[in-house]
C-alpha positions as CSV (number, residue, x, y, z in Angstrom):
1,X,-271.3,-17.9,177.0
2,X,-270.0,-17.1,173.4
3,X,-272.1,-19.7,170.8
4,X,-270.2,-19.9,167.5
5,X,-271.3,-20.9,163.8
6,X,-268.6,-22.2,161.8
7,X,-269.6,-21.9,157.9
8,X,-267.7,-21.8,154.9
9,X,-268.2,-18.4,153.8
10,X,-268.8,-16.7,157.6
11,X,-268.3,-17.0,161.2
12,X,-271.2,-16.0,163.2
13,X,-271.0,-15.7,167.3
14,X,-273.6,-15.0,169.8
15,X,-272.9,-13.9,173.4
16,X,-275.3,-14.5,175.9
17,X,-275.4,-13.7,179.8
18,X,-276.0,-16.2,182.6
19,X,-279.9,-15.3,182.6
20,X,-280.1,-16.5,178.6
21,X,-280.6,-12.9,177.2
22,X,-278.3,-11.7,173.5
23,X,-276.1,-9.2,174.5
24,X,-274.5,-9.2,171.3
25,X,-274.4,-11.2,168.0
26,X,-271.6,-11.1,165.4
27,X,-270.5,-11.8,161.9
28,X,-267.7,-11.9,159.7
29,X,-266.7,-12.8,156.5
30,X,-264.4,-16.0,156.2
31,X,-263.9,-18.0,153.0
32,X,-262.7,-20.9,154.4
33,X,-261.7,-22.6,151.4
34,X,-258.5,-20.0,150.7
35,X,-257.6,-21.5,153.6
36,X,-257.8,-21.7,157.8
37,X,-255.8,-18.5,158.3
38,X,-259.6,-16.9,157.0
39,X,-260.9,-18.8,160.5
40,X,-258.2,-17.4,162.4
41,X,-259.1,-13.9,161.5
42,X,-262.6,-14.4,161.8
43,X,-262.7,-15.4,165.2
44,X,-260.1,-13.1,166.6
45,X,-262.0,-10.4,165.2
46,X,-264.8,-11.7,167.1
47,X,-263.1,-12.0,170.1
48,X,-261.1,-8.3,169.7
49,X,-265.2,-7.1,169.8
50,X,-266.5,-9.4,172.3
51,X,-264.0,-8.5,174.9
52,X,-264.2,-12.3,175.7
53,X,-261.4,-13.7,177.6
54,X,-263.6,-14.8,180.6
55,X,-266.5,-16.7,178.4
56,X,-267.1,-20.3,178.3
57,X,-267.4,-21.2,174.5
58,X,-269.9,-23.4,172.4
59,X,-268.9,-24.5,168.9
60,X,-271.6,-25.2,165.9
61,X,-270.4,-25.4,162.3
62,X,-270.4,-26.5,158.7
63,X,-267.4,-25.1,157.5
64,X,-266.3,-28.6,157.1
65,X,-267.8,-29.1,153.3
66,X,-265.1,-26.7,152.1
67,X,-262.8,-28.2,149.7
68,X,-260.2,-27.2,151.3
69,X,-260.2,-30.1,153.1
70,X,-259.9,-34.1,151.5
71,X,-263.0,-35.1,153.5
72,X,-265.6,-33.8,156.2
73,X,-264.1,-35.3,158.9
74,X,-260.3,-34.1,157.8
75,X,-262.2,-30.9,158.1
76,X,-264.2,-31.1,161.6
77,X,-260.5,-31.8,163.0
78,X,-258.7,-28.8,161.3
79,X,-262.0,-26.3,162.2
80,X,-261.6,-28.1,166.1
81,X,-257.8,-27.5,166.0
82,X,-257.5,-24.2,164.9
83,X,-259.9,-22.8,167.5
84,X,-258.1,-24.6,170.0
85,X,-255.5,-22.4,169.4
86,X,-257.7,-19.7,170.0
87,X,-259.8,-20.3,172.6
88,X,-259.3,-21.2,176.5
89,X,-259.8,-25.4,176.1
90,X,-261.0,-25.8,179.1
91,X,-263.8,-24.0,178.7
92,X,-265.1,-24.9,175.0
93,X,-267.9,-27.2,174.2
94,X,-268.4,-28.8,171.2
95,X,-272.5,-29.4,169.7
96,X,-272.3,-33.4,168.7
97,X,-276.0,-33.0,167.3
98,X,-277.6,-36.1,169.0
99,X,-274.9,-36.5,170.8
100,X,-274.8,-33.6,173.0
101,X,-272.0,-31.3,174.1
102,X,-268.2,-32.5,174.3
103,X,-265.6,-31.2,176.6
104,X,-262.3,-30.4,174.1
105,X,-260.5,-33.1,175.1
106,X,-263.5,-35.6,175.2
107,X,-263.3,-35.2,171.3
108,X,-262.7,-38.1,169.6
109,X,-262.2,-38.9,165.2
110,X,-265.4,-41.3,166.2
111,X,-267.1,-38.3,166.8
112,X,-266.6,-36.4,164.2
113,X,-269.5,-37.5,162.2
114,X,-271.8,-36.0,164.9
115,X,-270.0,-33.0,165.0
116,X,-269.9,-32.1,161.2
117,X,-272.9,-29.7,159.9
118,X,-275.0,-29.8,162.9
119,X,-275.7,-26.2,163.5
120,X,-279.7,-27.3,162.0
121,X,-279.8,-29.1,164.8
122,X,-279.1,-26.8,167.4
123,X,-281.8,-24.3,165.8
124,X,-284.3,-26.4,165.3
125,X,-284.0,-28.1,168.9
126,X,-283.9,-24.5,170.7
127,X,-286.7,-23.8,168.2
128,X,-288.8,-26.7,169.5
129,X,-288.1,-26.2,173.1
130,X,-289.8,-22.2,173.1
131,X,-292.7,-23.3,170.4
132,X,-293.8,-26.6,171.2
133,X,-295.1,-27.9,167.3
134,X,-294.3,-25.8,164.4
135,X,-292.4,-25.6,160.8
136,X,-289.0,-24.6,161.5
137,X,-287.7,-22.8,158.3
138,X,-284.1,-21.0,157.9
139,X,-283.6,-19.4,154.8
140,X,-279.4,-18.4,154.8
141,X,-276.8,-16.9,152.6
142,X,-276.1,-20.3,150.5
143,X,-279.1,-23.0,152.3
144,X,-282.5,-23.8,153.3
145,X,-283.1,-26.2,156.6
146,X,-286.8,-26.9,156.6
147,X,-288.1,-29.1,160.2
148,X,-290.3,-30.3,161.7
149,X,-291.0,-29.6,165.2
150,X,-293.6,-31.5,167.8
151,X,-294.3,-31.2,171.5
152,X,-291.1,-29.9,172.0
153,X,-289.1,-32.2,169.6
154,X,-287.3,-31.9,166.4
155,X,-288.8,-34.7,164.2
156,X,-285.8,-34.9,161.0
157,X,-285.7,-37.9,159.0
158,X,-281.9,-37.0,157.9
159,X,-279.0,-36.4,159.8
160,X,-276.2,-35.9,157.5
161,X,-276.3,-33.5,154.5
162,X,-276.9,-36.5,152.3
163,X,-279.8,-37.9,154.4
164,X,-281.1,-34.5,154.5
165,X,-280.9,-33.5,150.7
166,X,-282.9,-36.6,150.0
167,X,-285.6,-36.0,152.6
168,X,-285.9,-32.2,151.4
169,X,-285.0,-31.2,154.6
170,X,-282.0,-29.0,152.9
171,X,-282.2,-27.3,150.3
172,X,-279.7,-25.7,148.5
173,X,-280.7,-22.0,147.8
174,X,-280.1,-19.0,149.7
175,X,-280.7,-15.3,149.2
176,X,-276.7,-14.2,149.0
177,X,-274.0,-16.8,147.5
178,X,-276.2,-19.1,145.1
179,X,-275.5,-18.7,141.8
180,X,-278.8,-17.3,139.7
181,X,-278.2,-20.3,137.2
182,X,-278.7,-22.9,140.2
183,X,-282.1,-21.5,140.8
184,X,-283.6,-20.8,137.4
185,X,-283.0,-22.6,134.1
186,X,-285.4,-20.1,131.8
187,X,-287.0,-16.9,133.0
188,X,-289.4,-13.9,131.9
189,X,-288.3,-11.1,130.0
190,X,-290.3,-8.8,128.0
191,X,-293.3,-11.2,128.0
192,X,-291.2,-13.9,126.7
193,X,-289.4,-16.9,128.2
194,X,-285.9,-17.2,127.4
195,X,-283.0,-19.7,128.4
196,X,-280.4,-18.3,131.1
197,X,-276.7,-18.9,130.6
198,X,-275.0,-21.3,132.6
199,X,-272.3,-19.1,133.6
200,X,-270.9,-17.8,137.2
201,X,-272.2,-14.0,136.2
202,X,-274.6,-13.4,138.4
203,X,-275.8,-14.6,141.7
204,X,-279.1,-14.2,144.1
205,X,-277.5,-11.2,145.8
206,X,-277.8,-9.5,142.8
207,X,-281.6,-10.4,142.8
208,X,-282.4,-9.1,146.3
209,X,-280.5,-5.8,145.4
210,X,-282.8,-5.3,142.8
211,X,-286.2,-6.2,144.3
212,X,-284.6,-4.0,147.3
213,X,-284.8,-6.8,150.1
214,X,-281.2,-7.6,150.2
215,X,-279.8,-6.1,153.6
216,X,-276.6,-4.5,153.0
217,X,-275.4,-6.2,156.2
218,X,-275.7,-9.6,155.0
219,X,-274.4,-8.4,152.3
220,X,-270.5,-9.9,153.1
221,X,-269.8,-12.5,149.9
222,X,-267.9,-10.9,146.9
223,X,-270.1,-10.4,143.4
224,X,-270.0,-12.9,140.6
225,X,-267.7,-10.1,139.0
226,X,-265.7,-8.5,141.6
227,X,-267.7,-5.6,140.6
228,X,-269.5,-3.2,143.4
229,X,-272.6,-4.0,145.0
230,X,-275.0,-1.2,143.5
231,X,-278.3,-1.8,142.1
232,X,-277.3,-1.0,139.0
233,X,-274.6,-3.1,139.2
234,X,-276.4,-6.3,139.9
235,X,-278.9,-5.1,137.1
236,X,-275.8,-5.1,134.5
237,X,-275.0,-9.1,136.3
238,X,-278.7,-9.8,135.8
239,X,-278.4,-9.0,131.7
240,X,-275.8,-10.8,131.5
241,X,-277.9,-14.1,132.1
242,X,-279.8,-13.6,129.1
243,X,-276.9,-11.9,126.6
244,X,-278.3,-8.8,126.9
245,X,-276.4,-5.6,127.1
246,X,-277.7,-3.4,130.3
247,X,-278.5,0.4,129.6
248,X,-279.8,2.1,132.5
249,X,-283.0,3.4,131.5
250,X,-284.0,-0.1,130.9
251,X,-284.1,-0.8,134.8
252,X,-287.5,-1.8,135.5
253,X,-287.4,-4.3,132.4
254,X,-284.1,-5.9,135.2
255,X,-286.6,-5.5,137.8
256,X,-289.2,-7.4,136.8
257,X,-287.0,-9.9,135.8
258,X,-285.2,-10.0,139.1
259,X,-288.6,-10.9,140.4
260,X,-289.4,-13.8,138.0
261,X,-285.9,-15.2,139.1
262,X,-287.6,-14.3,143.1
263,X,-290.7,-15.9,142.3
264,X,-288.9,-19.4,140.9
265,X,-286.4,-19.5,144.2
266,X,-289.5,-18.7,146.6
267,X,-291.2,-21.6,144.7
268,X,-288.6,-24.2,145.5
269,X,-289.0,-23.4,149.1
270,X,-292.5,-23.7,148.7
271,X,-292.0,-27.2,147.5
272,X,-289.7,-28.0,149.9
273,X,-292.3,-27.1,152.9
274,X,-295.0,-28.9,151.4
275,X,-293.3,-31.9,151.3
276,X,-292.3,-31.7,154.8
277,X,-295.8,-31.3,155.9
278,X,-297.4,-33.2,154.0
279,X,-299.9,-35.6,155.7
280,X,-299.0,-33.5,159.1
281,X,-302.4,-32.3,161.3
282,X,-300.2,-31.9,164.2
283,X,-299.5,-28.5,162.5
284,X,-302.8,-27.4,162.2
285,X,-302.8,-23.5,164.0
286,X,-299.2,-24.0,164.7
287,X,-296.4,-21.2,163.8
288,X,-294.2,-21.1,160.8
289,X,-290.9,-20.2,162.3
290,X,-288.3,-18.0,160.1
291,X,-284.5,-17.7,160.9
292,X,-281.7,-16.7,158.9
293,X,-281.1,-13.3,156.7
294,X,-283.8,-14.8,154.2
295,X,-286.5,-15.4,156.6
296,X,-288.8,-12.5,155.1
297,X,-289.5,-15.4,152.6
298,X,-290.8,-17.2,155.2
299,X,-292.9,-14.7,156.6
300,X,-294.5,-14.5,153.3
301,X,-294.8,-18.8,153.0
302,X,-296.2,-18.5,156.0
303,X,-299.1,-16.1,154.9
304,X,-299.3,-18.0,151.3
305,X,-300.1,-21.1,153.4
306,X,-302.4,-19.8,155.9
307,X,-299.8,-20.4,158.9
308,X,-298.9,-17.8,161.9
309,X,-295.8,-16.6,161.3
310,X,-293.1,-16.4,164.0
311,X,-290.0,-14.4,163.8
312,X,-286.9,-16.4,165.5
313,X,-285.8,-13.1,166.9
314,X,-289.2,-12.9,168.8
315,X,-287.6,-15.2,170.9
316,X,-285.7,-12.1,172.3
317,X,-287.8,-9.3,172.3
318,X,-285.5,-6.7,174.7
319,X,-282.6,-7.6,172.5
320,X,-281.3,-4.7,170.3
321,X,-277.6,-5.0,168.8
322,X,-275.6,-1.9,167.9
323,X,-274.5,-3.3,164.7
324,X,-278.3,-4.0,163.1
325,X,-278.3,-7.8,163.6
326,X,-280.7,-10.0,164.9
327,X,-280.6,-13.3,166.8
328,X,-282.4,-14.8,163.7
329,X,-279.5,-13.6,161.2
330,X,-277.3,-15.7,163.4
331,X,-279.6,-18.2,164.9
332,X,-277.6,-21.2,165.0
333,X,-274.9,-19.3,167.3
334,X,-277.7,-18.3,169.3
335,X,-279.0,-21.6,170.0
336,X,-275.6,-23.7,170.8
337,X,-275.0,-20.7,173.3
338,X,-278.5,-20.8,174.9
339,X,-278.5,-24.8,174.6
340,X,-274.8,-25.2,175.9
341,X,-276.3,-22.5,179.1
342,X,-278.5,-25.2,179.5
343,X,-276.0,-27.8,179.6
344,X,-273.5,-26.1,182.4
């Protein structure tokens, strides 16, 4: 079984044997909003590495939101489509969220609702069936999906993205894409607060390549400047929020400001799980669980609010990829494969 993430910015797959164990997870860049020809290569590429002409197929996604397309549901069609064309239909499923899995051609537009931006779901449900009760928290490139979990359920108070931004449950902050200027408004530097630019010149990427956190793996999104990814580099993009000129023996005066820019992000997510548990005892002793290339600020959420911490990947101890990723980098394409197992 091959489980598959559709985003906006990558395509993540997970392949998984009849017993339920990884044997490999993969992702690659696609900017879906230049267009669907970025989801054609994606995927084949995929497929060239997966050697998977004989797999059954599970499909996840929110590439959807893209403006490339004149609505979500315009866009859960064209994503469908163009993976028909690519995979055997006969043996794809599609994740429907509450719903359930859909055969190809059970597929209808009435559907499409159910389909769009449900990859939280899958995650959070797999999450809930190996934990029991727990704060599920999945920190990615662009977003952060904060749920509940109890005895083995996922309890979310929104379904769409809409429902979800106003119950907190997503937040929009990651650790790769997001610009610096949607996380911060003012920031340290030199003892002093100053007001950042609103401009497109930096981005959290740049942040975690200075505080030395960002794994060059996850590393896939182009920089605010086209520029290379070096820490020097992102230290230059960094000045640039504040009008300052970057010299390079004036590093750790970028450092410390990447971390105040860290420390205002890490803060929002802190929020963001406080609200969710708020009035909660059912998650007294129980696990926060972390997922997604920014889940090492969960881990440290977790020990900030006195919870055990819970890697997603633990999971699948005996799984080790070849190319350095996890089951957590690409846990949503995990859990539609394991989930869809379930469902065959």
């Amino acid at each position: 079984m091959i489980g598959w993430d559709i985003g906006g910015a990558h395509v993540k797959a997970a392949v998984i044997n009849p017993a339920g164990e990884i044997i490999a997870v993969y992702q690659q860049p696609c900017p879906l909003w230049k267009g669907l020809d970025q989801l054609h290569y994606a995927a084949t590429r995929i497929m060239q590495e997966a050697s998977g002409a004989h797999y059954r197929h599970a499909i996840t996604m929110t590439g959807e939101l893209v403006d490339l397309f004149e609505h979500r549901e315009e866009g859960v069609k064209q994503i469908i489509n163009t993976m028909a064309t690519l995979l055997p239909q006969k043996r794809c499923l599609i994740f429907a969220g509450l719903e359930g899995f859909l055969e190809f051609e059970q597929v209808e537009a009435s559907h499409y609702q159910a389909i769009a931006s449900a990859n939280w779901l899958a995650s959070a449900s797999f999450a809930a069936q190996k934990v029991g009760s727990g704060l599920f928290v999945d920190i990615g490139s662009t977003t952060t999906d904060i749920l509940l979990l109890n005895d083995g359920k996922v309890l979310a108070q929104g379904y769409t993205d809409y429902q979800r931004l106003l119950s907190r449950e997503l937040i929009y902050t990651g650790i790769v894409r997001t610009a610096v200027m949607a996380v911060a408004q003012t920031a340290r530097d030199q003892d002093q607060e100053i007001g950042l630019m609103a401009e497109y010149f930096a981005t959290m990427a740049d942040v975690y390549r200075v505080t030395g956190e960002l794994n060059e793996l996850h590393d896939q999104t182009e920089t605010a400047d086209g520029a290379e990814k070096s820490i020097t580099a992102s230290a230059r993009r960094l000045s640039r929020m504040t009008g300052s000129d970057f010299f390079p023996e004036e590093l750790p005066r970028w450092q410390q400001f990447a971390e105040n820019i860290r420390a205002q992000q890490l803060q929002k997510i802190q929020q963001g799980c406080e609200y969710r548990i708020q009035n909660v005892a059912t998650l007294k002793n129980k696990p926060m669980i972390g997922a997604g290339v920014g889940r090492f600020l969960v881990k440290q959420l977790a020990q900030l609010s006195g919870y055990p911490y819970l890697d997603f990947s633990d999971f699948f101890p005996e799984f080790a990829n070849q190319t350095g990723l996890t089951a957590a980098d690409c846990a949503p394409a995990v859990a539609v494969a394991c989930l869809a197992r379930e469902f065959c």
